[in-house]
KEKOL-665707 format. One line per 4 residues: number of its first residue (from 1); their letters; for each residue x, y, z of N, C-alpha, C. Coordinates in pm, whole numbers, plus 50000, padded with zeros to 5 digits. Example, Ala and Ser with C-alpha at 12.3 -4.5 7.8 and 13.67 -1.06 7.14 Angstrom:
BEGIN
1	as	51319:49431:50780:51230:49550:50780:51320:49670:50780; 51285:49775:50708:51367:49894:50714:51290:50003:50787
end
This chain:
BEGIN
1	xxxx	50085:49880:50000:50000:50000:50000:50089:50126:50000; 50042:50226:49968:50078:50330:49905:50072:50437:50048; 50176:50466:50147:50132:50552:50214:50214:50672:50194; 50129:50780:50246:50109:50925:50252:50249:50999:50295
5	xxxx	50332:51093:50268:50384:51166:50288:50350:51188:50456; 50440:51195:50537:50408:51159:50648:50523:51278:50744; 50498:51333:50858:50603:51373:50950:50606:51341:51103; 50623:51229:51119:50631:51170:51270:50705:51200:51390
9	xxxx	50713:51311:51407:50868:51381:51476:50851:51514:51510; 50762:51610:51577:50790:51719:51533:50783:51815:51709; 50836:51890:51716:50811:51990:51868:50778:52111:51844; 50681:52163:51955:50586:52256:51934:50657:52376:52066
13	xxxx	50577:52479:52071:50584:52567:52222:50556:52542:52359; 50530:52386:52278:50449:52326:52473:50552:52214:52486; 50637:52190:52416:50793:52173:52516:50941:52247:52463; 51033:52188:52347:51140:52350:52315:51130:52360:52212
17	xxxx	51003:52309:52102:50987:52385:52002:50971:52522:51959; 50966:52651:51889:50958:52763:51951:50789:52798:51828; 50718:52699:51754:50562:52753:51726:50472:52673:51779; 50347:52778:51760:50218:52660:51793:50238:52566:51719
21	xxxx	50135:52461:51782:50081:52336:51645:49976:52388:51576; 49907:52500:51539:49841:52529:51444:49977:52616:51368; 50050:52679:51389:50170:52725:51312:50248:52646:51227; 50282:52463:51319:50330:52378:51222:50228:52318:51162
25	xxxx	50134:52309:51188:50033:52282:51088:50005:52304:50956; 50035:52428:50956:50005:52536:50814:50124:52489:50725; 50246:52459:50836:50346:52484:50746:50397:52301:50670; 50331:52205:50771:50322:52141:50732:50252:52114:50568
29	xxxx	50107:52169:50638:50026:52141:50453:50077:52210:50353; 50172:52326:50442:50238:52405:50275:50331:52317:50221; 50413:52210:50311:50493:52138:50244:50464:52008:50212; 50354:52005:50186:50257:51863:50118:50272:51729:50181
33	xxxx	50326:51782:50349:50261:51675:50420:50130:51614:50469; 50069:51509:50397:49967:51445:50418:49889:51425:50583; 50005:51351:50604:49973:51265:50804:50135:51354:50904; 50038:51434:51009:50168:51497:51093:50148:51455:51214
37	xxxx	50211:51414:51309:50214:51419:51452:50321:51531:51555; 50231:51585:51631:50316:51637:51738:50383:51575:51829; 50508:51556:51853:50529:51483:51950:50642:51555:52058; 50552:51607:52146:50643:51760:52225:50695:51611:52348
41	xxxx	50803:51650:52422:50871:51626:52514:50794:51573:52608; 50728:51468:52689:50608:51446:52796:50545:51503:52860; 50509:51552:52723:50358:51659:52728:50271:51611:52600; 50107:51635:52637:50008:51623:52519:49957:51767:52533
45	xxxx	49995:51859:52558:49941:51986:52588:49935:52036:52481; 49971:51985:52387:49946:52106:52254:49858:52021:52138; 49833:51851:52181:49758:51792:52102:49623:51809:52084; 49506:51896:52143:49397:51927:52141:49431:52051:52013
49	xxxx	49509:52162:52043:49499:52254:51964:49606:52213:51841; 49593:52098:51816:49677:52054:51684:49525:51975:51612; 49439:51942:51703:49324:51862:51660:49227:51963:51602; 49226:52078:51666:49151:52211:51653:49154:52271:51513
53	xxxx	49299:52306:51518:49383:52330:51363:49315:52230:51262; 49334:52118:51282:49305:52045:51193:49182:52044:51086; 49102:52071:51210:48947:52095:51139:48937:52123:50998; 49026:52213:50947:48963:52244:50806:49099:52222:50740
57	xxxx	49208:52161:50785:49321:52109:50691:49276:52005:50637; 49374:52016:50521:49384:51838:50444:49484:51771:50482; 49556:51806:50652:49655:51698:50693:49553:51605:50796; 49624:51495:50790:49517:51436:50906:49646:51450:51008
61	xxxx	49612:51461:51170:49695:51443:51267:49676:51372:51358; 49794:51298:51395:49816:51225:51551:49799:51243:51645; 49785:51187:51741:49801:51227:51879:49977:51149:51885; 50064:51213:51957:50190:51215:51993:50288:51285:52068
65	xxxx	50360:51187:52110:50428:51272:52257:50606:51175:52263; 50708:51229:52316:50798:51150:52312:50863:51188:52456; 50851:51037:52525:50848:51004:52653:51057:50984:52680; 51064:51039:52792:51229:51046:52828:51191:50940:52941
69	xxxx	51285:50804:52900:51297:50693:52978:51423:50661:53026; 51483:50621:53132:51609:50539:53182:51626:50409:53077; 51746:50401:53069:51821:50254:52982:51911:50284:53045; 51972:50155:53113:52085:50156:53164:52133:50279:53294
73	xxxx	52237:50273:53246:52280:50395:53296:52255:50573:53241; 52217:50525:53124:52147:50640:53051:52010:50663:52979; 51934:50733:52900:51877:50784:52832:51812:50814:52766; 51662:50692:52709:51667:50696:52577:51514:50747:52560
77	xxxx	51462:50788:52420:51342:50887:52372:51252:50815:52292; 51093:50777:52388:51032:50676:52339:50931:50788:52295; 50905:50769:52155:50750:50817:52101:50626:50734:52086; 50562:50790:52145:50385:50767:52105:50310:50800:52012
81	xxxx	50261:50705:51956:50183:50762:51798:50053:50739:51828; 49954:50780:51837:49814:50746:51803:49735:50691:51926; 49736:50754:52046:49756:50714:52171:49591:50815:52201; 49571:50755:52308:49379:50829:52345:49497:50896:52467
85	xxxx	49491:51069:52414:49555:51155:52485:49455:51209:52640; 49358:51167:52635:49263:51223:52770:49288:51089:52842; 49364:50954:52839:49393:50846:52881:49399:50901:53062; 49360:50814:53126:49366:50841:53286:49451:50846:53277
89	xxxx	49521:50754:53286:49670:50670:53356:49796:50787:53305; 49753:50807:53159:49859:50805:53069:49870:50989:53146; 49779:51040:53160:49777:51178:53244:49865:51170:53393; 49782:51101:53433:49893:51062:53560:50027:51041:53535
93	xxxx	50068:50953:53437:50240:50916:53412:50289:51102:53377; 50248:51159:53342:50279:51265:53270:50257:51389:53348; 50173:51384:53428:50198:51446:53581:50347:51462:53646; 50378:51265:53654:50488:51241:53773:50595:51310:53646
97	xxxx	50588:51323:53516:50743:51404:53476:50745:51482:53470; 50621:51579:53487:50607:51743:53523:50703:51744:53653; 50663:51675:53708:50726:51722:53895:50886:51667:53844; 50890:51614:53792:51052:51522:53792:51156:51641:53749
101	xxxx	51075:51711:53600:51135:51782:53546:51122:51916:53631; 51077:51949:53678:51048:52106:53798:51175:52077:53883; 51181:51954:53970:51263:51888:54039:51413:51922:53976; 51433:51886:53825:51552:51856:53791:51572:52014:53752
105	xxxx	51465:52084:53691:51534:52247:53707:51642:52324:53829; 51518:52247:53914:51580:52309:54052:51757:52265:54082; 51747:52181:54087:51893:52145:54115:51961:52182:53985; 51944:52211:53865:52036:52302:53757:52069:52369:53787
109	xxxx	51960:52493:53867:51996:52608:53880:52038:52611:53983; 52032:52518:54133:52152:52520:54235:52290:52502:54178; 52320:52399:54076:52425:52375:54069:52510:52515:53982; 52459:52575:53926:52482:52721:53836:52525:52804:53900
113	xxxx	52418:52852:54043:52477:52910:54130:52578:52893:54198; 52618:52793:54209:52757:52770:54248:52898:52783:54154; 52872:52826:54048:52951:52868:53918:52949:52991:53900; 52889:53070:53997:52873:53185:53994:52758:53253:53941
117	xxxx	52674:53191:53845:52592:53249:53743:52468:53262:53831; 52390:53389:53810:52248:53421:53893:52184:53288:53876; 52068:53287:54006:52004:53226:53979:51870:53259:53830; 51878:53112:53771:51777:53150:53641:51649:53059:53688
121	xxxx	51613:53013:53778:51506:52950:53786:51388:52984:53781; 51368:53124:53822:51247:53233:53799:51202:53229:53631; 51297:53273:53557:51300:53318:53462:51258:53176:53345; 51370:53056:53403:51370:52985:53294:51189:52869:53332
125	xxxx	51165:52915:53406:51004:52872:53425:50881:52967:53380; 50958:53107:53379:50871:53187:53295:50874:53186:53103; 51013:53117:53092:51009:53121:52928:50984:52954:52934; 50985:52870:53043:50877:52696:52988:50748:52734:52921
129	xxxx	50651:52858:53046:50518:52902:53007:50480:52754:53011; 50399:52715:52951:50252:52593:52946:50279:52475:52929; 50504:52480:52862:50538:52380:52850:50600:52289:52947; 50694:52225:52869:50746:52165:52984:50912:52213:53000
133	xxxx	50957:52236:53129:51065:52273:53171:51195:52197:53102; 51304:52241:53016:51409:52180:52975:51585:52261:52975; 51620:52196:52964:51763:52250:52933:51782:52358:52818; 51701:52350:52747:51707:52441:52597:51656:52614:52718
137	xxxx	51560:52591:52777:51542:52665:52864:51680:52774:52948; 51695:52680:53006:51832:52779:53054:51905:52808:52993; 51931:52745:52866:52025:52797:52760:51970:52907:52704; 51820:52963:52678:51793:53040:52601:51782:53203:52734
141	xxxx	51756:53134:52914:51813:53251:53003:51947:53300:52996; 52053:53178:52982:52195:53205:53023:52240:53373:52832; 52166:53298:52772:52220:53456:52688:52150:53547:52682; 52025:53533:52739:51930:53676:52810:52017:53767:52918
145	xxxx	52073:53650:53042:52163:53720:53142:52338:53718:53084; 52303:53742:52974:52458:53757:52979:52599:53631:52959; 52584:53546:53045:52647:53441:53049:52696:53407:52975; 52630:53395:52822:52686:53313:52698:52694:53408:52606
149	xxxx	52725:53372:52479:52695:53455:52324:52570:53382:52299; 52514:53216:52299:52455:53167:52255:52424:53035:52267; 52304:52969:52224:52265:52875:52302:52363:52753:52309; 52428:52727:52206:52511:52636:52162:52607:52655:52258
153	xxxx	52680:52748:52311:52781:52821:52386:52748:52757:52542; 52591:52777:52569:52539:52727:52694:52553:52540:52689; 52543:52507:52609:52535:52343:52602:52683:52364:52649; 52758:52385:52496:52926:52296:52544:52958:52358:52687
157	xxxx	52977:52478:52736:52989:52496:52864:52950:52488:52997; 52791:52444:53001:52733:52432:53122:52627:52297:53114; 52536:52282:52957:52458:52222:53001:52465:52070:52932; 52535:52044:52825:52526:51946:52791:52561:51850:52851
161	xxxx	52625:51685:52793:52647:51578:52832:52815:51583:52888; 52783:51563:53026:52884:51518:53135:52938:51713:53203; 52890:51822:53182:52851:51936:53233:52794:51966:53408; 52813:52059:53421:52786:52059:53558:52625:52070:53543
165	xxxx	52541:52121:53430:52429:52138:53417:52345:51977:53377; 52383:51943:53367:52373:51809:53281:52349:51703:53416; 52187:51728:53499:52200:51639:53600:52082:51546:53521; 52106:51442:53653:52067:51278:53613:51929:51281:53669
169	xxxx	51829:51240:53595:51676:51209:53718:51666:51066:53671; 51609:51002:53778:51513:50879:53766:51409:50860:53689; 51443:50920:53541:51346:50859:53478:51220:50782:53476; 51147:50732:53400:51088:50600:53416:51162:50528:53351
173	xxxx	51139:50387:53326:51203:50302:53261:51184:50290:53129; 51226:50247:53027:51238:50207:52898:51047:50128:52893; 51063:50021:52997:50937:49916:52997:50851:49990:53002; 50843:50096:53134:50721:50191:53132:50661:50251:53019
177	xxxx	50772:50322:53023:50752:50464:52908:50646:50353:52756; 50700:50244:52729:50607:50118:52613:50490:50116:52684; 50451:50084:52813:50340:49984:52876:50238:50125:52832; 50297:50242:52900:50184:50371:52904:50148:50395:52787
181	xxxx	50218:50364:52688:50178:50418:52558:50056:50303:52528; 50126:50220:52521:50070:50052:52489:49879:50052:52481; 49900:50056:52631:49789:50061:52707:49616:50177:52688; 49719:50289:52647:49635:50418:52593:49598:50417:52471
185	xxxx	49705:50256:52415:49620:50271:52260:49708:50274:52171; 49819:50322:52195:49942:50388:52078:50052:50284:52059; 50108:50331:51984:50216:50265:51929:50357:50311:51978; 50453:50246:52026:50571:50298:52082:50712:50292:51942
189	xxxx	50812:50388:51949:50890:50407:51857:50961:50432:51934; 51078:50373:51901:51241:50412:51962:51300:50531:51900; 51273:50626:51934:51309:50751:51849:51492:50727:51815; 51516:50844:51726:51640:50849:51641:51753:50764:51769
193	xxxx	51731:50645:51730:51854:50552:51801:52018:50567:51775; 52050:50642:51666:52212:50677:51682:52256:50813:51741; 52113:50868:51846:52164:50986:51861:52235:50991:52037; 52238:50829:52090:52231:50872:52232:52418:50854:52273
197	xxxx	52524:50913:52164:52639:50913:52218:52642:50738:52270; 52634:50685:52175:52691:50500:52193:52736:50444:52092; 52779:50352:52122:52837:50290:51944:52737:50190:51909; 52775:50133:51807:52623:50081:51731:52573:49944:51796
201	xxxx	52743:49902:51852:52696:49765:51904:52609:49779:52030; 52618:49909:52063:52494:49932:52217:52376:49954:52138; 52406:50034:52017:52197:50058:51951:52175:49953:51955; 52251:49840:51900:52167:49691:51827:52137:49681:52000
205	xxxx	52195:49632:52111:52149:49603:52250:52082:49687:52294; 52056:49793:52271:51937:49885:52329:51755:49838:52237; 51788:49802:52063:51687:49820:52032:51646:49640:52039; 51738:49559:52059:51708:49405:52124:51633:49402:52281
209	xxxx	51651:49506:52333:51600:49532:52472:51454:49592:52485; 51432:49720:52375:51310:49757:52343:51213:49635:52287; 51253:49618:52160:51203:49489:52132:51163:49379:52223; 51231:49335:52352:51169:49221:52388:51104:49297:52525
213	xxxx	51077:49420:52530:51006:49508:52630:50925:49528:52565; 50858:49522:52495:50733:49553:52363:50719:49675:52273; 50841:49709:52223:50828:49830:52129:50839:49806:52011; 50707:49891:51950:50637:49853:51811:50725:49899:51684
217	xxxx	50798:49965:51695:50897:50050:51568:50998:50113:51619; 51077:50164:51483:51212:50171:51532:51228:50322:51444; 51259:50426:51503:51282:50551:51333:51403:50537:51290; 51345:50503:51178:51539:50484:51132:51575:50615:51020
221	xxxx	51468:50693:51023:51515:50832:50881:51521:50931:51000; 51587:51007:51015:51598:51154:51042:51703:51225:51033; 51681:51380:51035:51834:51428:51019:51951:51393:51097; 52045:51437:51011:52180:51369:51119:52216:51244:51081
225	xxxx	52126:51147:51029:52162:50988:51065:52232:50947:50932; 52355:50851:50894:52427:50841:50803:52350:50728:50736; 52381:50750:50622:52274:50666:50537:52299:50463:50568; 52365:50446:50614:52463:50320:50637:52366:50319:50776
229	xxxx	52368:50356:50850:52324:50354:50992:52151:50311:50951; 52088:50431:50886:51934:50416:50817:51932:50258:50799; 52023:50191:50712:52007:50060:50653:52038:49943:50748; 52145:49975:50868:52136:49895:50955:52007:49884:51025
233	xxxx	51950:50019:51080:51827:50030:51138:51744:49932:51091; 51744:49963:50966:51643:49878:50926:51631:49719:50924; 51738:49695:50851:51785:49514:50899:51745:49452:50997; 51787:49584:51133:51716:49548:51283:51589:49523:51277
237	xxxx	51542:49598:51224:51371:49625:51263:51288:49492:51181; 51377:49435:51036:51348:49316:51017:51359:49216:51093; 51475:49178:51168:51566:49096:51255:51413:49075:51366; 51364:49221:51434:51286:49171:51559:51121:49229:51522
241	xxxx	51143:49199:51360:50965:49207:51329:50893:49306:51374; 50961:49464:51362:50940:49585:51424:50891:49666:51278; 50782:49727:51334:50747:49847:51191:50902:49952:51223; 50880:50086:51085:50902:50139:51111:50866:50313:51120
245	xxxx	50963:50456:51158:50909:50512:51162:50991:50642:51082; 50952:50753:51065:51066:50828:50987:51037:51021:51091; 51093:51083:51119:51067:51230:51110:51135:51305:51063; 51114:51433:51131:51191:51528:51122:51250:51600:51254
249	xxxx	51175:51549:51336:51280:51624:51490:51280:51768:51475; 51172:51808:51407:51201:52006:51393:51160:52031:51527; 51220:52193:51557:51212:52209:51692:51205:52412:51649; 51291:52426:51567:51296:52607:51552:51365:52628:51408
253	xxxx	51350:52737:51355:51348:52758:51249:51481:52768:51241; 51575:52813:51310:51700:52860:51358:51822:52751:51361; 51725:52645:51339:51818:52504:51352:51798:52446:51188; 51917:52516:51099:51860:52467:50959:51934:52346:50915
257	xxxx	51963:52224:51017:51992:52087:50964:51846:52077:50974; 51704:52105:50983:51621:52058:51014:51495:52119:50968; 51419:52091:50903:51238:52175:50837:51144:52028:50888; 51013:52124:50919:50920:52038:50874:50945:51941:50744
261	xxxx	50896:51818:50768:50887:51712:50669:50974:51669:50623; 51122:51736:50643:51244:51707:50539:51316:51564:50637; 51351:51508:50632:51451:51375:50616:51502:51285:50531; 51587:51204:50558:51641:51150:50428:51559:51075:50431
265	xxxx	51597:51031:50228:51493:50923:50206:51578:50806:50183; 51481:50721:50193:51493:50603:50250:51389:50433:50194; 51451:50341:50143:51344:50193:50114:51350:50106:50216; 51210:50041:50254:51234:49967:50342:51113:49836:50299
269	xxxx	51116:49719:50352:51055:49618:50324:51024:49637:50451; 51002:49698:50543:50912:49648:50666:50790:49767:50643; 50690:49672:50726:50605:49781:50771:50575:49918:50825; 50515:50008:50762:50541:50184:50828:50491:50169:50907
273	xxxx	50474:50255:51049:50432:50274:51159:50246:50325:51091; 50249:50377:51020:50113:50428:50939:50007:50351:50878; 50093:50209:50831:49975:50108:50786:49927:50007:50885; 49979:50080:51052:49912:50021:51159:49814:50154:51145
277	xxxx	49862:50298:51211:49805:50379:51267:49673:50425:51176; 49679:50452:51036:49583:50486:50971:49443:50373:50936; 49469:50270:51012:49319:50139:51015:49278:50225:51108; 49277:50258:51200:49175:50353:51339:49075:50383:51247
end
């Protein structure tokens, strides 16, 4: 079957995307994407007014969200496709990472202050607004107050990986982050798997681990990813009888490895994540 031009990947203002979802909306149908999903940071807060938008588009849209789970000792970014977003449970799970993430602000900005830099915790909860609290956050205070030239400047120096900003929460687990989706209806995706700083022989053991934890697909297209890597992905996703999934990971206009709809292209003999989601 013949499916649709599709963008499975995308962040809005309700976590560090910087438009509405009626904004990517528009800009979606201008770029002749068919099927879009939002999938902001563990939040559905912007999926009603992406449903709203919709009303008189010719895109159809998802419900989607991409859940931050523990693996191991680190990290990894499970998406939800097509999930009943007013779900009890699935509200509750998404509650406890509101508080996790408030939690993990707080101790950023203790640890900052001790680097000398003002406290930004006021501030970087006034530019979250409705979303959800992140690191892109204090990066976008630290060159309001001065601190940096720029956001990039704030990662390598304070906030990125192994940084004094760069603290650890208790996640949920890999299992969870599947069961909640599972359960609400949706489909779980191992989002862009070569992005978590590992070598490949940990992706193949991370996505052998998803897999026998119950995760339905694997994205193997998005920016960044080397075309060799795409084709391993995929092999995998044959190997453990996994659909798959493709985005774009857009987040701001400002970041031009990245547009609505654009990723590499890509053939695959497995199943799209879409010729499950579009039978509903």
């Amino acid at each position: 079957m013949e499916l649709p031009y599709s963008d499975l990947h995308c962040h809005s203002c309700y976590s560090d995307g910087e438009l509405t979802p009626a904004e990517l909306l528009q800009i979606a149908a201008e770029r002749g994407v068919k099927v879009f999903a939002l999938t902001d940071h563990d939040t559905v807060a912007g999926v009603q007014e992406l449903r709203a938008a919709a009303v008189d588009s010719s895109v159809k849209v998802l419900s989607g969200a991409e859940l931050t789970c523990g693996w191991g000792r680190g990290m990894v970014h499970i998406i939800g496709l097509g999930f009943d977003e007013t779900d009890s449970l699935l509200g509750e799970y998404l509650q406890g990472l509101d508080k996790l993430r408030l939690e993990r602000a707080g101790l950023i900005a203790q640890k900052l202050v001790k680097r000398n830099i003002p406290d930004l915790l006021p501030r970087v909860i006034e530019l979250a607004g409705t979303g959800q609290i992140g690191r892109p956050h204090f990066a976008q205070a630290m060159v309001e107050a001065g601190v940096v030239n720029n956001e990039a400047q704030a990662f390598n120096r304070y906030l990125g990986a192994g940084k004094v900003g760069d603290v650890k929460v208790e996640w949920p687990t890999m299992e969870q982050g599947i069961n909640i989706i599972r359960q609400s209806g949706g489909v779980a995706v191992l989002a862009h798997p070569t992005k978590y700083n590992m070598t490949f022989t940990k992706v193949r053991i991370m996505i052998e681990s998803f897999n026998e934890q119950g995760g339905d697909a694997i994205e193997i297209s998005y920016p960044g990813i080397e075309s060799g890597h795409t084709l391993q992905l995929d092999k995998l996703a044959t190997k453990y009888e996994m659909m798959i999934s493709a985005g774009s990971d857009f987040h701001k206009k400002q970041f031009h490895w990245t547009a609505i709809g654009k990723y590499p292209g890509y053939s695959s003999n497995n199943a799209h994540v879409l010729s499950k989601l579009l039978q509903h």
